[in-house]
C-alpha positions as CSV (number, residue, x, y, z in Angstrom):
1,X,33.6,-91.3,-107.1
2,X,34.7,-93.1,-110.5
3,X,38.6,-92.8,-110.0
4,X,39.1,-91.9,-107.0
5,X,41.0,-95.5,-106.3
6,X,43.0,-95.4,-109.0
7,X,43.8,-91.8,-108.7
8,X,45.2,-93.2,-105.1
9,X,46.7,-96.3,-106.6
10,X,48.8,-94.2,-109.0
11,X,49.8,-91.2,-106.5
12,X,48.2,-88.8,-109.1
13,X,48.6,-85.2,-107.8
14,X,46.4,-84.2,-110.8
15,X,42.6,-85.1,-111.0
16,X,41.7,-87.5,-113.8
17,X,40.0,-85.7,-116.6
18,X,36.3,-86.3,-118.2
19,X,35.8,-85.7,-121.5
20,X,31.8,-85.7,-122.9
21,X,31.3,-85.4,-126.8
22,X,27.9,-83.9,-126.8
23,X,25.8,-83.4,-130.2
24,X,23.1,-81.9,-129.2
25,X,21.7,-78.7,-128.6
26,X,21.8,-78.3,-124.7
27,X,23.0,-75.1,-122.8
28,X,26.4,-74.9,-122.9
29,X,27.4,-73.6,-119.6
30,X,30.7,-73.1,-118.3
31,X,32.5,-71.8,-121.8
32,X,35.7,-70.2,-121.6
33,X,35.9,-66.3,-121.4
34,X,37.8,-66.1,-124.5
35,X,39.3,-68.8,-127.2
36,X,41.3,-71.3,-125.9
37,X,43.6,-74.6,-127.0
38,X,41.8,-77.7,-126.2
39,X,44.9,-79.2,-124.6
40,X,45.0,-75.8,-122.3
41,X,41.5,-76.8,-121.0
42,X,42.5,-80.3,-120.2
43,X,45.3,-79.1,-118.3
44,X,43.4,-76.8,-116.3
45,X,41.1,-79.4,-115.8
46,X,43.2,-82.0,-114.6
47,X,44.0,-78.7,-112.0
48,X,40.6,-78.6,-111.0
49,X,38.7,-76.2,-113.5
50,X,35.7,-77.1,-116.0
51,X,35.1,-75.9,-119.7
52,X,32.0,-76.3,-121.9
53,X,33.8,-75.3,-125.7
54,X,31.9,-74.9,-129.3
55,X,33.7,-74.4,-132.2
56,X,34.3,-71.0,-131.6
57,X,35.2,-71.5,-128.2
58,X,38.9,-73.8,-129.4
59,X,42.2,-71.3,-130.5
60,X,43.7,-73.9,-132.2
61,X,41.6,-75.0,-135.3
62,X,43.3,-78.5,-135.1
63,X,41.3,-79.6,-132.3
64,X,37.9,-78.2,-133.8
65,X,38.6,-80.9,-136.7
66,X,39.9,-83.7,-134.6
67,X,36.7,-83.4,-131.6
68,X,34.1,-83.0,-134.7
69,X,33.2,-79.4,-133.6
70,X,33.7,-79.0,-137.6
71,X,33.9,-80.8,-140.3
72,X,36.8,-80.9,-142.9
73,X,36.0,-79.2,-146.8
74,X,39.8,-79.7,-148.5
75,X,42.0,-82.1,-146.6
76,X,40.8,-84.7,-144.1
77,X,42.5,-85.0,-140.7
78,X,43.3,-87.7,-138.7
79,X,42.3,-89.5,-136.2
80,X,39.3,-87.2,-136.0
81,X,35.6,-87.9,-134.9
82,X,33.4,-88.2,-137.5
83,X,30.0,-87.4,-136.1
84,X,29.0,-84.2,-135.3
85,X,29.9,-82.9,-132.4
86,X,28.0,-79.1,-130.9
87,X,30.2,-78.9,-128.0
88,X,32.8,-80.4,-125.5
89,X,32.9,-81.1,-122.0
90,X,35.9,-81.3,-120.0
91,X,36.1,-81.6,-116.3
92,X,37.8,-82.5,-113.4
93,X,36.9,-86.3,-111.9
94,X,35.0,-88.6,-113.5
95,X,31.7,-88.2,-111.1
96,X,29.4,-87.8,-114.7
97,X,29.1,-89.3,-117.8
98,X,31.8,-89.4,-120.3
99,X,33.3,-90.9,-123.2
100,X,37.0,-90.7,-122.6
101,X,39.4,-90.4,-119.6
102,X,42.4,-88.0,-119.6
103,X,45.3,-89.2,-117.6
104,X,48.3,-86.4,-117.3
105,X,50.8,-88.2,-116.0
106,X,54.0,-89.1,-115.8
107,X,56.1,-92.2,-116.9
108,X,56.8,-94.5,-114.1
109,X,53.0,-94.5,-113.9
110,X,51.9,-94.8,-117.6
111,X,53.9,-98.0,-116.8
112,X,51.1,-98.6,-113.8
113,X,48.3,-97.8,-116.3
114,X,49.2,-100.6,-118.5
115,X,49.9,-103.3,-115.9
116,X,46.2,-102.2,-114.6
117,X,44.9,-102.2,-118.5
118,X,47.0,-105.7,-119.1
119,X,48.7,-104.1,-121.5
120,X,48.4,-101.3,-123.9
121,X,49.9,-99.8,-127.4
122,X,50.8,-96.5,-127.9
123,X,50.5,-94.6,-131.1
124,X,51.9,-90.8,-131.5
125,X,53.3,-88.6,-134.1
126,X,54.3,-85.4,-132.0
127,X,51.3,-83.5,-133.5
128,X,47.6,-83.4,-132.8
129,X,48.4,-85.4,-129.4
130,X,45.8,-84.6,-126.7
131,X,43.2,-83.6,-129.4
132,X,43.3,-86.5,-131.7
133,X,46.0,-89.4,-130.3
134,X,44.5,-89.3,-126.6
135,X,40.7,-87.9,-127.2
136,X,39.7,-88.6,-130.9
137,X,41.3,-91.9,-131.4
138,X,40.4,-93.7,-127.8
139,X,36.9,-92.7,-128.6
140,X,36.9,-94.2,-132.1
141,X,38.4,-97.5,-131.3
142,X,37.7,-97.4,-127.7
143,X,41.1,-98.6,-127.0
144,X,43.4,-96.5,-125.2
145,X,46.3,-95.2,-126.0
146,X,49.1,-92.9,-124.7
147,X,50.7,-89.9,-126.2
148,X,54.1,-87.9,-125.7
149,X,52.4,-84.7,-126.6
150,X,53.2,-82.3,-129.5
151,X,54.9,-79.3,-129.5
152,X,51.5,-76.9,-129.1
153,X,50.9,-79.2,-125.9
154,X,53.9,-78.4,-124.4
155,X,54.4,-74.6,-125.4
156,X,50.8,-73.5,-125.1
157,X,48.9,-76.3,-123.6
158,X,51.0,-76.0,-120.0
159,X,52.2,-79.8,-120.2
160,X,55.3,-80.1,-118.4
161,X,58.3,-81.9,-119.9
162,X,57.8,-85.2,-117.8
163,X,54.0,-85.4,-118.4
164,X,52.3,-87.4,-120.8
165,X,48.8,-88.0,-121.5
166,X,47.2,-91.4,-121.5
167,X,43.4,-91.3,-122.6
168,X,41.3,-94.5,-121.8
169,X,37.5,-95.5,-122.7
170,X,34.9,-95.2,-119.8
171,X,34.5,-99.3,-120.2
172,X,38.1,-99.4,-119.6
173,X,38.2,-97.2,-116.5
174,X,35.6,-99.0,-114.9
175,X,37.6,-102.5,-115.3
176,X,40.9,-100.4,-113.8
177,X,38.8,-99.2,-110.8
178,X,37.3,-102.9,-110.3
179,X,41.0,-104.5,-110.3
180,X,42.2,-101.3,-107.7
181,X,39.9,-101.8,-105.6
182,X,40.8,-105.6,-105.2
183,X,44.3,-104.6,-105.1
184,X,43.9,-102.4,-102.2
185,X,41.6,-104.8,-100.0
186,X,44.3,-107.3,-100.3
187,X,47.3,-105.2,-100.3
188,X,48.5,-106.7,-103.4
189,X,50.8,-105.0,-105.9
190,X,51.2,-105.2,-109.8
191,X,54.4,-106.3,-111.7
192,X,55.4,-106.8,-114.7
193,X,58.4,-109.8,-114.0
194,X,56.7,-112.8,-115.2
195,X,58.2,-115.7,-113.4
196,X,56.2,-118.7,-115.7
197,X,59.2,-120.2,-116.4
198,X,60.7,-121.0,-113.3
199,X,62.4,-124.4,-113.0
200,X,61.0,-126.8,-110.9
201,X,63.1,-126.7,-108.0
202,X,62.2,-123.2,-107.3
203,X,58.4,-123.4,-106.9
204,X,59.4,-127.0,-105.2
205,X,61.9,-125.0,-102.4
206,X,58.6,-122.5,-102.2
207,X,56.3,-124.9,-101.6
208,X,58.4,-126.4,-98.7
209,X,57.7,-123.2,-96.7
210,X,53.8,-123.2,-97.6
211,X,54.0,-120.5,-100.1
212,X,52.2,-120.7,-103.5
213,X,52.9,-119.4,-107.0
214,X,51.0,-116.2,-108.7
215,X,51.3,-115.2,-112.7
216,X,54.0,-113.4,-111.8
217,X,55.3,-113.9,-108.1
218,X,55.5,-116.5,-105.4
219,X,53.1,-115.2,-102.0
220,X,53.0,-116.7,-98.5
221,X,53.3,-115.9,-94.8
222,X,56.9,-115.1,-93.1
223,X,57.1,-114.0,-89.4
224,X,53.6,-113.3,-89.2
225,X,53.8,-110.9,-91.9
226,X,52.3,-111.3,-95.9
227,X,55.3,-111.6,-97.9
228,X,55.0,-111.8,-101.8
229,X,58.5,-112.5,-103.8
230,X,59.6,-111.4,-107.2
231,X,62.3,-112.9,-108.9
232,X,64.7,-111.3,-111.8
233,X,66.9,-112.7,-114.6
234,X,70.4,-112.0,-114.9
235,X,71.5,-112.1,-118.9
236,X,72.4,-115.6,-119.0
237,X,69.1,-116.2,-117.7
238,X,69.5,-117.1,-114.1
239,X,67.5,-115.9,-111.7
240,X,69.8,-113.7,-109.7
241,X,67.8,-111.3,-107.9
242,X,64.5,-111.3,-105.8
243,X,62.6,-108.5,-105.0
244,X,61.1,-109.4,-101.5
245,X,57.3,-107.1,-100.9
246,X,55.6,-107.2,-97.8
247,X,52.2,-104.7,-97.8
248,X,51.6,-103.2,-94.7
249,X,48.0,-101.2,-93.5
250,X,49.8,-98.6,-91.6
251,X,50.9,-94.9,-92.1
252,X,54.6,-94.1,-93.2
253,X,55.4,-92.9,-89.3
254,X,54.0,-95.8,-87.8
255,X,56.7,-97.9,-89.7
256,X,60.7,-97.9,-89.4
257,X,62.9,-99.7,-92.4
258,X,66.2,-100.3,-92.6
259,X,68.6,-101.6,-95.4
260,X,68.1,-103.3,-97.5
261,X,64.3,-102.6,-97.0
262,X,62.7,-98.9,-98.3
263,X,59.1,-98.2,-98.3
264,X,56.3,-96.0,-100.4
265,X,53.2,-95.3,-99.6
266,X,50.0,-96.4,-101.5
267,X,46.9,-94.8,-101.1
268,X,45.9,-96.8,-97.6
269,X,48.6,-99.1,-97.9
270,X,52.4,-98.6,-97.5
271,X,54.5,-101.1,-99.3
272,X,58.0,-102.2,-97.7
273,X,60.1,-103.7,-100.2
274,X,63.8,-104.8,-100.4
275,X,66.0,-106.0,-103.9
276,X,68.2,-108.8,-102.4
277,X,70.9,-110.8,-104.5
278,X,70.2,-114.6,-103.5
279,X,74.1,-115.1,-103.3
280,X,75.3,-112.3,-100.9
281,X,72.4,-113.3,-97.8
282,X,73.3,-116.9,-98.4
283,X,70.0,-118.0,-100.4
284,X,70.2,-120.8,-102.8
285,X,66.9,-120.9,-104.5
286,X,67.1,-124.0,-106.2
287,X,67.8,-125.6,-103.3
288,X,66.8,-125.1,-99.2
289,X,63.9,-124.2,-98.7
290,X,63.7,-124.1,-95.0
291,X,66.7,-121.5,-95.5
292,X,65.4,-119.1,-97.4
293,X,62.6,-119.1,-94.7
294,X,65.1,-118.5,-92.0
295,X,66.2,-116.0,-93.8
296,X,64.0,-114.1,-95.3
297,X,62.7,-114.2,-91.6
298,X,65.4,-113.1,-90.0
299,X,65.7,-109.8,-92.9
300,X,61.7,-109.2,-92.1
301,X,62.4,-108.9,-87.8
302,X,65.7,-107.4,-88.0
303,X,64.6,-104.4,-90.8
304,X,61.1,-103.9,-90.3
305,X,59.5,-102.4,-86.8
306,X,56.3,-101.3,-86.9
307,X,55.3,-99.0,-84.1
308,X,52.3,-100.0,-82.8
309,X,50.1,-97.3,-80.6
310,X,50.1,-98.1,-76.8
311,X,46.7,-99.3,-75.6
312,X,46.9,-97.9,-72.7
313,X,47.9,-94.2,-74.0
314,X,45.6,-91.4,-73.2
């Protein structure tokens, strides 16, 4: 299903919501049993449930003005839809048509949203915020955007205090599940540390030991493992810190790491990484080459052991 890989990537426990404006006069099935917050059905939904809501179907008569269920006689609202809109469909997964994609998440992986999006803006005013900032808005410029929520969110809605919502086009989601799914045949990782400016001797000392340079990181092959390397500024603009990543296809048990190495799994994959400081292993990266290979191999053997079943078990 749409989703499903970067529902993985992202270590969602919530499903991604679909949101369908529809404007004309089908059967409106699923409706709520009594009047309910349109933020309150996309929390339920990202739980699991489904809603089909008119305009007499919404408790808070914000939303009814920002989705187009009505239109506006004394004071316009916005961001607001402008066609008119009979009823709304919200459901769990994005295995049907729809207009907009409802992310509740949190904010270590809004960040991961916008690496996959190559960036993204985010406009919010602490007031019509699922409605109109994450629903009415993304549909209207079909860019997405991310909200904080508002207070009716968070008091009726059922938005915990680290959620957020993040509401993306269905052109957009499609391009995010494309890139996942490359991501995870490769093992590759996203980050944000653009290392473009990296002197000369650097990428020379990488090259030495066959590895080449990415946007943003330098990847290559270290005792028979895929290693990809990250490196950090310090404030006066040296790079003092590298973040070593080496993907693994295995399951967390299958895999012991020690210091300075930790691990997380990622949907099939389980990503062992380590933050080193250059200095305190002996690594000079502007210079050696063949010792930062030595190195970084010896780190690799020493701190990663992969359990591997016995052939000849059962």
């Amino acid at each position: 299903m749409l989703g499903d890989a970067i529902r993985a990537y992202l270590g969602m426990k919530t499903h991604i919501v679909g949101v369908k404006l529809i404007e004309d006069e089908r059967e409106a099935l699923h409706r709520p049993g009594e009047p309910m917050r349109y933020c309150q059905m996309v929390r339920e939904a990202a739980m699991g449930k489904e809603f089909t809501a008119l305009a007499e179907d919404m408790a808070c008569p914000n939303s009814e003005l920002t989705l187009g269920l009505r239109q506006p006689k004394y004071v316009d609202v916005e961001p607001r839809i402008k066609k008119q809109v009979r009823h709304v469909h919200v459901f769990p997964g994005l295995n049907r048509d729809f207009d907009v994609a409802l992310f509740v998440v949190n904010p270590s992986q809004v960040m991961t949203i916008a690496i996959l999006l190559g960036g993204m803006t985010a406009e919010f005013a602490g007031e019509l915020a699922v409605c109109g900032e994450t629903t009415a808005q993304v549909f209207n410029e079909q860019k997405p955007n991310v909200s904080f929520l508002c207070h009716g969110a968070r008091m009726f809605g059922g938005f915990r205090d680290n959620e957020l919502t993040v509401g993306v086009p269905a052109a957009k989601v499609r391009d995010m599940e494309e890139l996942v799914e490359m991501m995870i045949k490769t093992g590759g990782s996203l980050c944000g540390c653009l290392v473009t400016d990296v002197p000369r001797e650097i990428i020379r000392n990488f090259k030495e030991i066959n590895f080449e340079k990415g946007a943003d990181y330098f990847f290559g092959e270290i005792a028979g493992r895929q290693v990809r390397i990250y490196l950090n500024k310090d404030a006066s603009g040296r790079f003092k810190l590298m973040t070593v990543y080496v993907p693994m296809k295995a399951a967390p048990d299958d895999v012991r790491v020690s210091p300075p190495f930790l691990m997380k799994q990622r949907g099939s994959w389980l990503d062992v990484y380590a933050l080193i400081d250059p200095d305190k292993v002996g690594i000079n990266l502007y210079m050696q080459g063949e010792k930062i290979a030595r190195t970084l191999e010896s780190l690799i053997r020493t701190c990663i052991e992969e359990r591997r079943p016995d052939a000849n078990a059962g």
